[in-house]
N, C-alpha and C positions, 0 to 999 in steps of 0.2 A: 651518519648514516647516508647512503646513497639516495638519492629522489626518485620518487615512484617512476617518472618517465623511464630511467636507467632501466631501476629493477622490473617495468612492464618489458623492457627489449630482452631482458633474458628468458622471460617465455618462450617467446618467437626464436629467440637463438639457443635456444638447449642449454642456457647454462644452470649451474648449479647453487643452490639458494643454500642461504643458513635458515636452521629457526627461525634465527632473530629476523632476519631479511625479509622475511615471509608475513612475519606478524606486524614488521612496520609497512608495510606494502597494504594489510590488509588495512591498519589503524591508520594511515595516510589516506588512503581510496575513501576511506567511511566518515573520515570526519567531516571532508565539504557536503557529504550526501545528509549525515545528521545534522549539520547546521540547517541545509536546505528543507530536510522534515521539521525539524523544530520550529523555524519558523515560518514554515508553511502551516505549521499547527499554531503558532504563533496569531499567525493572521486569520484562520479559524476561529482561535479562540477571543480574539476583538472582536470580530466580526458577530460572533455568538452573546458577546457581552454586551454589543452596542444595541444590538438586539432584544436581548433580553431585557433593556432599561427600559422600553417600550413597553413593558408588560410581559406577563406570562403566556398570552393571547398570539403575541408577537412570535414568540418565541417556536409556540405553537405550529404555527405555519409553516416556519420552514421547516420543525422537526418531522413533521407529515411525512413531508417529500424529500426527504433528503436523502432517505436510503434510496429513492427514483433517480436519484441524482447520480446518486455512486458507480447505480447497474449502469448507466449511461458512458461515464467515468472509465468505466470497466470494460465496458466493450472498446471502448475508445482505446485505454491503453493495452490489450491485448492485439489492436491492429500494430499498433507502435513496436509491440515483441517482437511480434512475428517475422519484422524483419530486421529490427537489431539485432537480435541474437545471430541472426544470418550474415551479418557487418563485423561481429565480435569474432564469430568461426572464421572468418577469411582474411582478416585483422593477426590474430594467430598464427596463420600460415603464411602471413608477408603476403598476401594476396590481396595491394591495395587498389589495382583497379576492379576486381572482382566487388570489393565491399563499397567502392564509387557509382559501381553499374546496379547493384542492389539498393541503395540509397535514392538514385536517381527515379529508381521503381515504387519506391516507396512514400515519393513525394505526390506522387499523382493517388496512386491506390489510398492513401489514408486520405490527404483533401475528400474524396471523393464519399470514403465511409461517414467520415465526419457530419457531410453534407446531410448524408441520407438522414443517420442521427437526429440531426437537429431539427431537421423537417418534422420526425418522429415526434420526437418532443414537443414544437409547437402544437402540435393536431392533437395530441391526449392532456396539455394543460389545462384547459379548462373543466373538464370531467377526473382530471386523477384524484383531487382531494377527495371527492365524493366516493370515488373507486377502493382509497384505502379508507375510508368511515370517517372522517372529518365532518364538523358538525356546520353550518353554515356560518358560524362569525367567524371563523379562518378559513374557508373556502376562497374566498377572493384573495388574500394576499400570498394564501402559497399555490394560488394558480398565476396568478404575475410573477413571483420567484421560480419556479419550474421553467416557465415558457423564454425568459429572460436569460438561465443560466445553459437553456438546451438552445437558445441562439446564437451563445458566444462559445458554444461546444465544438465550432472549428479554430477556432482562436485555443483551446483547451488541448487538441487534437493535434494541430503544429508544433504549438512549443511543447507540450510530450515526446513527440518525436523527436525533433531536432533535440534535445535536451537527453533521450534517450540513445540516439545516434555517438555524441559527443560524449558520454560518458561511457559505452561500450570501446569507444574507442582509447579510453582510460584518462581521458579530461572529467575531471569530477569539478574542477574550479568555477569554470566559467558557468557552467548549469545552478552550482551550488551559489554563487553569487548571484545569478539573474535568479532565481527565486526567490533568494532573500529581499531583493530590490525590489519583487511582483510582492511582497507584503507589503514592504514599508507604503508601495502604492496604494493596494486595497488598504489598509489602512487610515489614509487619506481621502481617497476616493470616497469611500463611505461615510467619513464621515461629512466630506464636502455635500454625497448625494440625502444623507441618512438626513443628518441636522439641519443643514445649511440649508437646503433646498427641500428638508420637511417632503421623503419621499416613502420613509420608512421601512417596510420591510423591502417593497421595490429596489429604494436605494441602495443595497444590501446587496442584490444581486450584480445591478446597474454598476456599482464600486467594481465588483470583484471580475467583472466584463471585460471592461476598461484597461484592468491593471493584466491580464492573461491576454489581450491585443496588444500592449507597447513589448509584453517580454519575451512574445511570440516571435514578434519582430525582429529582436534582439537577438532570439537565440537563433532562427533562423540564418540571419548573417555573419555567425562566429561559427557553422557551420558549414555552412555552403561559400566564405570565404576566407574566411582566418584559418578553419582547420587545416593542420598537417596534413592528415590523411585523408580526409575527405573533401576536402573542397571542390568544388566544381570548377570554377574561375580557372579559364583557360583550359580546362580539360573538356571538351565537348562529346556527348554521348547520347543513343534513344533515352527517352524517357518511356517509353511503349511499354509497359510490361510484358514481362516475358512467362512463360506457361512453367519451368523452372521455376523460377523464384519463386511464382505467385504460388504452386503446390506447396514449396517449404513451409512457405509465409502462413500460409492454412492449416498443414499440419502442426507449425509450431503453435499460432495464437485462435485455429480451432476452440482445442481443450479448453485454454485461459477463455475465449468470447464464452464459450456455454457455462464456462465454472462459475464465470462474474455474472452472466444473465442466472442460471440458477440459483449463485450466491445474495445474488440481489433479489429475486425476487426472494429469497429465504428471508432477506431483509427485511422485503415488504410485508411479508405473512406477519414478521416478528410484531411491525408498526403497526400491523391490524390487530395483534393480539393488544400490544397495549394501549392501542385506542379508545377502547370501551372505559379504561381505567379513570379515564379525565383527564384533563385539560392541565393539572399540575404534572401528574405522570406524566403526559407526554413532553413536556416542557424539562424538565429534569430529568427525563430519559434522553432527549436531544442534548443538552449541556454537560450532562456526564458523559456523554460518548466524546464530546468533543474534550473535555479535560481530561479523560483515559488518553487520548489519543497525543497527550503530552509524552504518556509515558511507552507506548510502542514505537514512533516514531524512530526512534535511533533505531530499534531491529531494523525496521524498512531501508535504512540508510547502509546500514550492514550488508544486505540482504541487495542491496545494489552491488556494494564491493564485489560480492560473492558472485552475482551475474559475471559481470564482469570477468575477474577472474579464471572461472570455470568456463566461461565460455572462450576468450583468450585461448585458456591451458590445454583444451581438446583440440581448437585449432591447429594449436602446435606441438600435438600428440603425447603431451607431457603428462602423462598418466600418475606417476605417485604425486608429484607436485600437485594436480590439480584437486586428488584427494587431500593433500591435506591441508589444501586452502578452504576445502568445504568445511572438514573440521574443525579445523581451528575458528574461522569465521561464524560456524555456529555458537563455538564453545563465548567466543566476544560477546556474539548475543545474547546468550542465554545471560552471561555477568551483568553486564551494562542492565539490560531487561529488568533483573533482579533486583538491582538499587531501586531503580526509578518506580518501583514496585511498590518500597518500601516507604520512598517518598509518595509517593500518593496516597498509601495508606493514612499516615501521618497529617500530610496539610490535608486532606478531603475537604475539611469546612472551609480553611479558607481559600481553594479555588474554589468552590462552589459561590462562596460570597462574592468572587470577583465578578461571576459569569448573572446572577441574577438579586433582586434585592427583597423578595420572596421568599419568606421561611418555610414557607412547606418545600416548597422546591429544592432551595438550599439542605434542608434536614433528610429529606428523599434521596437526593443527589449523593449526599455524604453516605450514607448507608448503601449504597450500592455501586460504587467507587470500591469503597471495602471490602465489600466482598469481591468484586473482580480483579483486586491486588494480587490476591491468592493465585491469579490464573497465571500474569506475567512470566515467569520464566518457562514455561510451556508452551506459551503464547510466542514467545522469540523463540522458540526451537522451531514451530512449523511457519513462522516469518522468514526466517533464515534459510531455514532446508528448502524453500521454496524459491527463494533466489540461486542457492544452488541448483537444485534442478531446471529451473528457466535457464541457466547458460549451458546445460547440457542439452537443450531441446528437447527436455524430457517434462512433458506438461501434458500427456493423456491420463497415466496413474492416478497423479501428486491431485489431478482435479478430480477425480470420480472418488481419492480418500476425502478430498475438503469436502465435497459433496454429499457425500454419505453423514459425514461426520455432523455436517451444517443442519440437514435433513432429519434425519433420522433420531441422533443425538439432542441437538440445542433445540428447533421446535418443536417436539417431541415433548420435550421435559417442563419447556416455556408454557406451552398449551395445557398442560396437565398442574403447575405449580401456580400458573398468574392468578387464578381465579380465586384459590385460597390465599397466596403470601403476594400478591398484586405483582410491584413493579419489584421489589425483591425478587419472585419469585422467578421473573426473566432475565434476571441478572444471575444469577446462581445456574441457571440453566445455559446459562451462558458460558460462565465460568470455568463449568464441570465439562463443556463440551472444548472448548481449549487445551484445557489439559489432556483429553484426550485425542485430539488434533494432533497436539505437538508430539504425544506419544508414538502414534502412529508413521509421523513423518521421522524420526527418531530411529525408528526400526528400519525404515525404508533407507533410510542415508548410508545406515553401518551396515545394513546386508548389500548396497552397491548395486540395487538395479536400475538405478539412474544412470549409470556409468557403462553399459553393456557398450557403447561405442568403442569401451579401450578394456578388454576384459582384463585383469594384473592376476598374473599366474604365481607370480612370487610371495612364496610360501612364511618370509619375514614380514609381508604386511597383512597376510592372512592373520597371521599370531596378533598383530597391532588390534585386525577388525574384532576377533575375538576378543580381545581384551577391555577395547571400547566396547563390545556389545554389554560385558558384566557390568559397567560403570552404569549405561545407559538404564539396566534395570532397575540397579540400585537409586539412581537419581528418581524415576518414574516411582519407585515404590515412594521413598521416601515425600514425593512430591503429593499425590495421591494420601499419604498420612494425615500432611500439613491442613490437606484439604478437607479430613473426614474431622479432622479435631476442631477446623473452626464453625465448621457447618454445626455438628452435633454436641459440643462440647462449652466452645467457647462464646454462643449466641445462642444458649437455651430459648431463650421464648421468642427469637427464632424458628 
């Protein structure tokens, strides 16, 4: 088979791809990105265990704030889109000092947001725990982890970017290896700060600071000097932003900043709903997020390729191609999504075992892992359709459907279920709101209005979209089945 380099230049040059070419193009792009989530969930999931041997208390604390962490996270990487996608479109079209002078904009404009960020962060860390209903013997350590992880939020914010830059540009390698390596560091770190130095949850954050500055580092100068296409080195140019790029950059990572602040705070309502529950909930609702997130990580990795790709493919006006790299890319995800589904249904106890040594926690954990098994292949359709749509620059719909969906649907059902079926009762609401996520993004993908930049008047792939739409309903029904039979059938006193 040809190497992805090759088959990324046939984009840009109009040539013509096979299936097979197509689906190794996308399985070559995905796999450094899934390694990089795996073990980016990898050193999550340490991080969450070394944690948890500290007690349930421990655990506690950071599970508070951690969805505070993400909306943080989030805003962060939606400055990052905003103008990669804008680097991937001119990339597309051989337009490489265009995507060097947008780069160049993008290194001042995010520093800059990051900054504010982090400022943000420190000022509301000692009040958030209180804010989301924490009880005062986890107040003090997840207001030290908050303040800690929202200081090294520009270290977070760089090597996002430059790591997002690099792989728009269809380097998956070097991103995907410097974040394997920012593990194996937290991993060390922590434990050097955690044990060694007896700092506990602190060192926890202190670890994972540390190892996001050496890789920040890292990634920045495989960008701004090793890259092909982007490198600066010997190329001199403003860094001034420009009123141009900066509207794109807005329009594009606008939507994604309000979808992630609104999703996050969905987040945070969700952690006030299960706050009241105790102190084991919350601790086993934190650790089972973190061991589900073994099992979506590869969509995320996918759901890069697909960026990529699509953004690429509209650069260089390649209209059917670039649909049917969204399709097939999602159809990856949805398979891969599937398994790792099934795996997790199965081991639940013993990753829960690994993550705390806590029976109730553990027995919590596993029951509600299980039921959010069910959601996975839904769950990778609106992971995936989402990475397609971000390389079309199409992020104002894709986030008012996740919104709605987040909203209206999951705390909605979470708030009305917790109080009788507790932390069950928010996982199922959870579950049920996925699958209807994915549905909705689903519909959006095969009716094509992500795509209105290249409208395809040809009447053979009208017949394709039709054809995949029947598929789509059948899978959705059927999916939807699976789900009423386990809820209602299969966990009676449930």
């Amino acid at each position: 088979m040809k190497n992805s380099e090759l088959l990324l230049s046939y984009i840009r040059e109009g040539k013509t791809m096979t299936q097979r070419e197509k689906l190794w193009l996308i399985v070559s792009l995905s796999i450094p990105s899934i390694l990089a989530q795996i073990s980016a969930t990898v050193m999550f999931f340490i991080d969450a265990s070394m944690v948890g041997h500290l007690g349930a208390k421990a655990s506690a604390s950071i599970g508070l704030v951690e969805t505070t962490g993400w909306l943080m996270g989030g805003l962060a990487h939606a400055a990052s889109l905003g103008f990669s996608v804008q680097v991937a479109h001119f990339i597309g079209a051989n337009d490489f000092e265009a995507a060097r002078r947008v780069l160049r904009q993008s290194l001042v404009c995010c520093f800059l947001w990051a900054l504010m960020i982090s400022i943000i962060s420190i000022a509301i860390a000692p009040s958030l725990p209180y804010w989301l209903g924490g009880s005062d013997e986890i107040a003090r350590d997840a207001s030290l982890y908050f303040a800690i992880i929202g200081l090294c939020g520009i270290f977070f914010q760089m090597e996002g970017l430059a790591g997002s830059m690099l792989k728009c540009s269809g380097n998956m390698k070097i991103p995907s290896i410097l974040n394997i390596g920012m593990c194996v560091m937290d991993v060390c770190f922590n434990y050097l700060f955690i044990y060694i130095l007896d700092l506990g949850v602190m060192g926890a954050a202190m670890g994972t600071g540390v190892a996001e500055l050496i890789t920040a580092v890292l990634m920045l100068y495989f960008l701004l000097v090793k890259s092909k296409m982007l490198s600066l080195v010997g190329r001199p140019g403003s860094y001034k932003p420009k009123e141009d790029t900066i509207r794109t950059a807005i329009k594009i990572g606008a939507p994604m900043g309000l979808q992630h602040m609104l999703m996050g705070s969905a987040q945070i309502v969700s952690t006030l709903i299960v706050a009241p529950l105790g102190t084991i909930a919350i601790a086993a609702h934190s650790l089972a997020i973190t061991v589900e997130s073994l099992c979506y990580m590869p969509g995320y990795g996918i759901a890069e390729a697909a960026t990529t790709l699509v953004g690429q493919g509209i650069g260089a006006g390649q209209k059917i191609l670039t649909r049917s790299f969204a399709r097939m890319s999602v159809g990856l995800g949805i398979g891969v999504m599937t398994v790792m589904g099934v795996l997790m249904w199965v081991l639940a106890p013993q990753l829960m075992s690994l993550m705390s040594p806590v029976e109730e926690v553990i027995a919590l954990g596993t029951q509600v892992l299980r039921i959010e098994a069910w959601a996975e292949p839904m769950f990778a359709a609106a992971i995936v359709c989402n990475g397609v749509f971000i390389g079309a620059g199409d992020t104002m719909i894709p986030a008012v459907m996740s919104l709605c969906s987040m909203w209206f649907v999951r705390l909605t059902l979470a708030a009305t279920l917790a109080p009788r079926f507790g932390l069950k009762g928010v996982w199922t609401a959870m579950a049920i709101e996925l699958t209807f996520r994915g549905s909705i993004f689903l519909t959006r993908l095969f009716k094509g209005g992500w795509s209105e930049k290249f409208r395809i008047k040809s009447q053979e792939l009208r017949v394709k979209s039709y054809d995949y739409r029947y598929a789509q309903i059948i899978i959705c029904i059927f999916h939807f089945s699976l789900l009423t039979f386990h809820f209602l059938v299969a966990d009676q006193e449930y």
